[in-house]
C-alpha positions in Angstrom: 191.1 70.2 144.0 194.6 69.4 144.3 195.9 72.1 141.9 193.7 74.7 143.5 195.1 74.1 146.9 198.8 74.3 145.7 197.8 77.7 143.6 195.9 79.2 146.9 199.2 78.2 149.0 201.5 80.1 146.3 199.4 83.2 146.0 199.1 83.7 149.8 203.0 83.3 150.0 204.0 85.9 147.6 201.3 87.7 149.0 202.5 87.4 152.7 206.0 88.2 151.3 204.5 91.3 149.9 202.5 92.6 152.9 205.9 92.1 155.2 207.7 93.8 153.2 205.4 96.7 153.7 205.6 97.0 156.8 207.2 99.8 158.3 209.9 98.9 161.1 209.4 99.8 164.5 211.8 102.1 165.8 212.9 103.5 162.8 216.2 105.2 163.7 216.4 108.9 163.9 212.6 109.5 163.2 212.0 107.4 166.5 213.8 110.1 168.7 211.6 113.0 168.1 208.5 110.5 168.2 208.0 111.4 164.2 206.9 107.9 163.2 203.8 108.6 165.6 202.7 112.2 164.5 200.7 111.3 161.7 197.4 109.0 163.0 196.2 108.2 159.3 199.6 106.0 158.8 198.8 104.3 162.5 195.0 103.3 160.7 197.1 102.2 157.9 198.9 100.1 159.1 196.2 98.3 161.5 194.7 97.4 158.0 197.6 96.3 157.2 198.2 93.7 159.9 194.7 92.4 159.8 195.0 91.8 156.0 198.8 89.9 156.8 196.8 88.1 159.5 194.4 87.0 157.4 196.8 86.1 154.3 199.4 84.3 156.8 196.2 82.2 158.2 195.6 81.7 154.9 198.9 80.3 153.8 199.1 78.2 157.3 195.8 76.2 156.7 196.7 75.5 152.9 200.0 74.5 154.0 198.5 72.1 157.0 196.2 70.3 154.4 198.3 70.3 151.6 201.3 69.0 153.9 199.6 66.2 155.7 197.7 65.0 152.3 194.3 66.1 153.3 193.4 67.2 150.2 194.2 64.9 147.3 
C-alpha cells in the first residue's frame, strides 16, 4: 500500500508540474493592451478545464503527501 501511495504522490507531481506550466499567464504583455487574450471564448472554456483538472491533481498530490508525510499509510 506503501508503494502505491509514493507512486500516486509522484504522478500527481509531475502531473501538477505539467498542468502549471500550461497555463497561460494573466496579462500577457502586449496582447493584454488591445484585450486580445480575451477575444477568443473557446480558449476561456479551455482553460476553466484546465484549472479544475490542476485543482483536482494538486488535491490529489496534497492528501498523498498528508498521509504519506505523517505515516498514515504504512
Amino acid at each position: 500500500m506503501l508503494g502505491f501511495f509514493q507512486a500516486v504522490q509522484v504522478i500527481s507531481g509531475a502531473l501538477l508540474i505539467l498542468l502549471i506550466l500550461l497555463h497561460s499567464p494573466k496579462g500577457a504583455g502586449l496582447a493584454a493592451i488591445g484585450d486580445a487574450a480575451q477575444l477568443f471564448s473557446s480558449q476561456r472554456s479551455v482553460e476553466a478545464g484546465l484549472n479544475k483538472f490542476t485543482a483536482i491533481i494538486s488535491t490529489i498530490f496534497i492528501v498523498s503527501s498528508i498521509l504519506l508525510g505523517f505515516g498514515i499509510i504504512r
